[in-house]
N, C-alpha and C positions, 0 to 999 in steps of 0.2 A: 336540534342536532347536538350531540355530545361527542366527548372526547371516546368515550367508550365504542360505541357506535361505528367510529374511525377505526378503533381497535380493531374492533369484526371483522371488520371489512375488510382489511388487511392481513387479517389472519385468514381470511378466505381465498384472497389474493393468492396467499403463500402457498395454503395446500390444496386448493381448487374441490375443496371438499367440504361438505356441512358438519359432518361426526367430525372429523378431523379439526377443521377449524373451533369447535365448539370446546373439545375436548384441550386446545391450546392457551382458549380464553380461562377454562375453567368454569363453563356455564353448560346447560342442556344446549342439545341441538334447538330442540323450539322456542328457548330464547335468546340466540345466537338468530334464528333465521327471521324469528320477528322484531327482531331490533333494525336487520340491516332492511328489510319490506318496510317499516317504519321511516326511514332515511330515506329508502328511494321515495316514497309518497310524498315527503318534504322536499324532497327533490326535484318529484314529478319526471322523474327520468327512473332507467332502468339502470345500473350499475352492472350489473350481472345478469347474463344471456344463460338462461337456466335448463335451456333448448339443446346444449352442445354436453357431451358429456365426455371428459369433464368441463364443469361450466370456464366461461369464457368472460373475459372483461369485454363490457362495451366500449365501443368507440369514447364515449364522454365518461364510462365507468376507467378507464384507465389514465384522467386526466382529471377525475376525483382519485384514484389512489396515491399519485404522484402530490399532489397537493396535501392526502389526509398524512403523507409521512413528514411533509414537512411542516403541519403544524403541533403533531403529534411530538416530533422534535424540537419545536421552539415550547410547547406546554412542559419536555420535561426542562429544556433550557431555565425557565420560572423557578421551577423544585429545586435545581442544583444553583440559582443564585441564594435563594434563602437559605440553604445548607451552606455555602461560602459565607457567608456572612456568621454562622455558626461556627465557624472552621473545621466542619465536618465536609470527609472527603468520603463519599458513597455511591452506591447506586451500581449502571452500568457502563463497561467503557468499551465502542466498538473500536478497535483499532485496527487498520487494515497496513499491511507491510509489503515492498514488493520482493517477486525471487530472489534480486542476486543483492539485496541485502538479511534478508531472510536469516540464511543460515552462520550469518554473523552475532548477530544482535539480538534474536527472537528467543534462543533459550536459556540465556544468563537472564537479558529482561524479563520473561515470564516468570522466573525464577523471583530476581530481585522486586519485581512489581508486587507479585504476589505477597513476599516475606512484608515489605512496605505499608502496605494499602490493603490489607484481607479483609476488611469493608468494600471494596467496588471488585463487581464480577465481571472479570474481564475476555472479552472476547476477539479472538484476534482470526485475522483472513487473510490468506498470501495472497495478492490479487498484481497482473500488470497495471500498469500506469492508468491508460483507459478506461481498463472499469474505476478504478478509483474515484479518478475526476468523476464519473457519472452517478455512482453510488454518493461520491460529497453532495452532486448537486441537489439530489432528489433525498438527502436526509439520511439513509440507508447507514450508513456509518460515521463517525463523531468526529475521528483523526485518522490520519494515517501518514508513516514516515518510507516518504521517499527521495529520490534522486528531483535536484528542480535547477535550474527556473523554468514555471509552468507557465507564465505568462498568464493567467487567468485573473480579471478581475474579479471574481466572485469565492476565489480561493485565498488564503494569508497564507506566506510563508515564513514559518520560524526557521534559521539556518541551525541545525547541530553540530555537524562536523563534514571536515572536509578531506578527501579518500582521494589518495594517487592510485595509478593504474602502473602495473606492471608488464613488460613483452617475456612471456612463456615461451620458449625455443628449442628444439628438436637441437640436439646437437649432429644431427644431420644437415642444419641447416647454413646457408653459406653466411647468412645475417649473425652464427651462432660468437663467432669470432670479437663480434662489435663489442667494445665496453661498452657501450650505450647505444642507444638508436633516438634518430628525429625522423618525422613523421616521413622524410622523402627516403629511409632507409628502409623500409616496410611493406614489402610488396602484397597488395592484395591476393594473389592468384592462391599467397600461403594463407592465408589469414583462416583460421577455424573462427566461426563467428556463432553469437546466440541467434536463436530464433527471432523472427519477425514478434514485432509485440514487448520485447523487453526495450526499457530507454536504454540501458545498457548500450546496443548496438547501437543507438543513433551517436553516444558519447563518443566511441571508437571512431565510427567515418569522422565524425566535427574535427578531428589531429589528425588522419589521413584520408586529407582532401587531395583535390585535383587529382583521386586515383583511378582507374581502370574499374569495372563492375567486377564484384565479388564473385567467384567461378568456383568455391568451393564444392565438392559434392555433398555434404551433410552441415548445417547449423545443430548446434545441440542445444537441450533448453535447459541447461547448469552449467555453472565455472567448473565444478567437479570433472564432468563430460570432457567438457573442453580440455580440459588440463591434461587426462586417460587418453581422449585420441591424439593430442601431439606424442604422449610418450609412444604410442603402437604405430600411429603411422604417416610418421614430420610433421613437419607446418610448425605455425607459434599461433598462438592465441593470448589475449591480452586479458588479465586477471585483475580485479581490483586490489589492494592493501592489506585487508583484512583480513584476505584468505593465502597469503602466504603465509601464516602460522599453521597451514592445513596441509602446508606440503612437506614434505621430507626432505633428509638433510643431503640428497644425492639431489631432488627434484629442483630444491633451493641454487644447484649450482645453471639450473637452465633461465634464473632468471634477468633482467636486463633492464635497466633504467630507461623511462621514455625522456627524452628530451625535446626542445626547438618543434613546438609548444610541449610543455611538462604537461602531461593529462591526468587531469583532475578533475571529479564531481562533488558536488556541496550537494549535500544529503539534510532534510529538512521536514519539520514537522508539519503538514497540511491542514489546516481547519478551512471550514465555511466562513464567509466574510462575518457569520451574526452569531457566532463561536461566542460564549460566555463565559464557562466553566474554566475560567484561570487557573485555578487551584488543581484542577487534575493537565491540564497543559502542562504546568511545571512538573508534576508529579511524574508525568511522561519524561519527561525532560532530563531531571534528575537522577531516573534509573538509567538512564542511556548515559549520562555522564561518569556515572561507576561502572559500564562498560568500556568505552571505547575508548583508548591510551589520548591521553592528556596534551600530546603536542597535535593531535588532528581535531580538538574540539574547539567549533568557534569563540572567538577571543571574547563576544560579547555575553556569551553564555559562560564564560568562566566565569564571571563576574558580576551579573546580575540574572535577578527575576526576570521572569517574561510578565511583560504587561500589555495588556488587550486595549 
């Protein structure tokens, strides 16, 4: 069995195709197809159901793939400690980000990563929460910066910074009047809320608890949305920190302090518990620190290194 071998395999995974996966490794189809027949004989199993078109993972073929990415990921783990030890920062970085921090952070970082680190090719995925965790678990991507605490022992979380939530208001609204509002000020009935799937939504009910069930007609799936339907037609909807720089200077007078709990998310970088690659952790790290204004970044991150 080889490392290569796993490659295949996974590149057949991907596109359920021989040409296809062949043409991904960089090798012919016939020795793409007798490398992965070679593996199964080692095997003495069938990985791949050749009968179904397009073919199919077997039952125990799809529990050798979930395995071959995670050792495929601990072999480059190896390469990227000896490069750290070089202090050479290279290779690839998947980094997955979720939506409603996205459109804050994702295109000055790309931006700054890139100018930084033009040795590592970096690949990024807006993904909810859920896949995230699943893709950490099974190898699939390297880091990814979201909303936590995840409570997972098989996940580390680094904290970055930490993001207050603002009440968005229809100056139609009877709540518009409030200098501020606490969470028993806040009727759900108004509430525009995100779609099922973003943590976002879970953040909202955790400060307006003990409320009535959500009866709005439409969840949207962006703060943008949100923000568009209270102007057209009432309600409030609660916006993170960030993206009050996105609204305008009439929009800015509909917005309103949470108080009596103050709501807030700590936003944080995810790795696997066997995460090694120190050196592009910070590197993550550091771009996001020339992003995001200096009184919301964690205090332990202002001032040191991350250490694994």
């Amino acid at each position: 069995m080889t490392l290569q071998q796993l490659e295949y395999v996974l590149a057949l995974d991907k596109t359920r195709h021989f040409v296809k996966a062949a043409q991904m490794c960089g090798v012919t189809q016939p020795t793409l197809s007798a490398m992965i027949q070679k593996l199964e004989d080692e095997l003495d199993c069938k990985i791949f159901d050749r009968s179904m078109q397009p073919i199919e993972l077997t039952t125990v073929g799809r529990q050798i793939v979930e395995q071959a990415q995670v050792i495929l990921y601990q072999a480059n783990q190896l390469k990227e400690t000896v490069q750290a030890q070089k202090s050479e920062l290279s290779g690839t970085l998947h980094l997955a980000i979720i939506p409603t921090i996205a459109p804050y952070l994702l295109p000055e970082f790309i931006a700054t990563f890139k100018k930084e680190y033009p040795s590592i090719n970096l690949r990024v995925s807006e993904l909810h929460t859920s896949t995230i965790i699943e893709k950490l678990r099974v190898a699939e991507i390297d880091m990814a910066i979201l909303s936590t605490p995840l409570e997972d022992v098989k996940i580390l979380e680094v904290p970055l910074y930490y993001e207050r939530f603002a009440a968005y208001i229809s100056p139609n609204e009877g709540i518009y009047s409030c200098d501020e509002l606490s969470a028993n000020d806040m009727p759900l009935d108004r509430l525009w809320m995100l779609e099922e799937g973003h943590c976002m939504r879970n953040q909202v009910f955790n400060f307006c608890n003990d409320k009535p069930k959500l009866v709005s007609t439409y969840e949207a799936g962006s703060i943008d949305t949100l923000v568009k339907i209270v102007d057209v037609n009432g309600g409030y909807t609660v916006i993170p920190e960030l993206h009050i720089d996105l609204l305008s200077d009439r929009q800015r007078q509909n917005l309103r302090e949470i108080v009596r709990p103050e709501a807030t998310r700590e936003i944080s970088i995810v790795i696997r518990h066997d995460f090694v690659r120190e050196g592009l952790l910070n590197a993550v790290a550091e771009c996001v620190k020339k992003i995001i204004p200096s009184h919301m970044l964690d205090a332990r991150l202002k001032k040191f290194a991350i250490k694994l």
